[in-house]
C-alpha positions in Angstrom: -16.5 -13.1 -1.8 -15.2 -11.9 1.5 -11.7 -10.1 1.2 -8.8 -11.0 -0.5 -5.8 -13.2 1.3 -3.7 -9.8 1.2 -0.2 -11.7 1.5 -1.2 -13.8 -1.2 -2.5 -11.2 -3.6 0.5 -9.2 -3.4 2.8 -12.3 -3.3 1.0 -13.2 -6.8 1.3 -9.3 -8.2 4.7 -9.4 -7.4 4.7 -13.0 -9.8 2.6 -11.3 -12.5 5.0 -8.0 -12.6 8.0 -10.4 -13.3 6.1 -12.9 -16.1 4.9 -9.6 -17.5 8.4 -8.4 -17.3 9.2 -11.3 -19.7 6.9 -12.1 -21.6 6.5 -8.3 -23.1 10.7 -9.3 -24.2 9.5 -12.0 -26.0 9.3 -11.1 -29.9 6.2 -12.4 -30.2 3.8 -10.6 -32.7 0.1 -11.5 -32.9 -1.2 -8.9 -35.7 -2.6 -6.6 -33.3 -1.1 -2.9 -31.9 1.6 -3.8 -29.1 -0.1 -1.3 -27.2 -3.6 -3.6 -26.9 -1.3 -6.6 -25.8 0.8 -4.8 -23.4 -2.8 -3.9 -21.9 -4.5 -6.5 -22.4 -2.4 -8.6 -21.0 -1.6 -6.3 -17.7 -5.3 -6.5 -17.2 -5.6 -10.6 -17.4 -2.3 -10.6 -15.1 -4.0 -8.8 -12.2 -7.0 -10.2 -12.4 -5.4 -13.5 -12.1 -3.7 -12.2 -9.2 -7.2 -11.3 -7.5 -8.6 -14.5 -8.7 -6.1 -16.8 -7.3 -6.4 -14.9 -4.1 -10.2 -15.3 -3.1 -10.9 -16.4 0.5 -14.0 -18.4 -1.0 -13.4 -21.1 -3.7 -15.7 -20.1 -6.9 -15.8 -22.0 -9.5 -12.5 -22.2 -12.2 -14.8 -20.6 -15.2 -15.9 -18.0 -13.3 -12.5 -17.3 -12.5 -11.7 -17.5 -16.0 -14.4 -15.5 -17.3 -13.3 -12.8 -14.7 -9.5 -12.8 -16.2 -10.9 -12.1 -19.7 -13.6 -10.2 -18.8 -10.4 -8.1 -17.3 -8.2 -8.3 -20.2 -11.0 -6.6 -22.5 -11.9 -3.9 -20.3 -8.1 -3.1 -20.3 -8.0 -2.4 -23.6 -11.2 -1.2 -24.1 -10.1 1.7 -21.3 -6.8 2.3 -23.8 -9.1 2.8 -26.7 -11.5 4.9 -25.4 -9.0 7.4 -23.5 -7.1 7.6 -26.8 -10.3 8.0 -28.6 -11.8 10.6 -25.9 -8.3 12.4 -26.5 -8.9 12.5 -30.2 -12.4 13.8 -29.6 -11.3 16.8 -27.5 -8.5 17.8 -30.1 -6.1 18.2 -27.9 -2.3 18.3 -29.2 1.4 18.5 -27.6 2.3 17.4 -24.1 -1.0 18.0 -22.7 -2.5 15.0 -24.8 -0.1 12.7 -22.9 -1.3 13.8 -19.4 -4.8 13.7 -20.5 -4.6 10.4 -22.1 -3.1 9.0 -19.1 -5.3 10.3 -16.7 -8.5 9.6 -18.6 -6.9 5.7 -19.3 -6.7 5.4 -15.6 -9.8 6.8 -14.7 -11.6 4.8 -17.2 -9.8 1.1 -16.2 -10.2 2.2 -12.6 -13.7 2.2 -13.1 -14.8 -0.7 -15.0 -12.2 -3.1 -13.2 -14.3 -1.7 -10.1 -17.2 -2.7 -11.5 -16.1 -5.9 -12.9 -15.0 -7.1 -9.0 -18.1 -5.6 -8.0 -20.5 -7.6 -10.3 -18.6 -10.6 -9.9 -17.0 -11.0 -6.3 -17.8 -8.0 -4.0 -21.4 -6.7 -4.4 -21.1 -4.9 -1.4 -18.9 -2.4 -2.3 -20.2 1.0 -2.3 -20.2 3.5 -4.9 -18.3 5.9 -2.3 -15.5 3.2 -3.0 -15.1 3.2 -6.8 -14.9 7.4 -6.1 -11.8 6.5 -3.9 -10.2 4.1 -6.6 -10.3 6.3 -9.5 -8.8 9.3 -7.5 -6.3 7.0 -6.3 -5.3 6.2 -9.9 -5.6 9.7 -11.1 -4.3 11.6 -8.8 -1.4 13.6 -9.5 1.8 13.4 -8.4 3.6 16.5 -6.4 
């Protein structure tokens, strides 16, 4: 893979935060939780974004695969912190901090692993350390 065009990954987050912007005012219902779609489709938005962005060219269903690939993991990370949440019995305002973190540290994770197995093999497992702390880590 190489590395990302920076200025063209950002450029293209910066597109994905306004579509996802509108389309989550659209009043579009597809039988499913809001929640899944809203993560679901966060996850396929920045994966696009890192997609589109590749120094090397591969080909347009790998891309593709990648973008769904994404999309799932996003909402298998929602469901699984919820469910971990559920499992711990935890209740009041500590559930929310909890849930958060553990959603983070879980889609941190797998979307590490995901750009590992499919663009960036030579990232290190010292790496996917520093990118769930950096979207755990608590604010001061």
């Amino acid at each position: 893979m190489g590395t990302p065009n920076y200025p063209r990954h950002f450029f293209l987050l910066g597109c994905g935060a306004v579509a996802f912007v509108c389309l989550t005012r659209l009043p579009i219902s597809l039988g499913y939780e809001r929640s899944w779609c809203l993560f679901g489709l966060s996850g396929a938005l920045h994966a696009t974004a890192m997609a589109l962005a590749l120094r090397s060219s591969p080909p347009w269903w790998s891309r593709l695969a990648f973008v769904a690939a994404a999309a799932v993991l996003s909402i298998t990370a929602l469901v699984t912190g919820l469910g971990a949440v559920d499992l711990l019995g935890l209740r009041g305002i500590t559930t929310v901090f909890v849930a958060l973190a553990l959603i983070a540290a879980i889609g941190a994770a797998s979307y590490w692993l995901l750009v590992r197995a499919w663009w960036a093999r030579s990232l290190s497992f010292r790496s996917l350390l520093a990118a769930d702390a950096s979207c755990v880590r608590c604010p001061r």
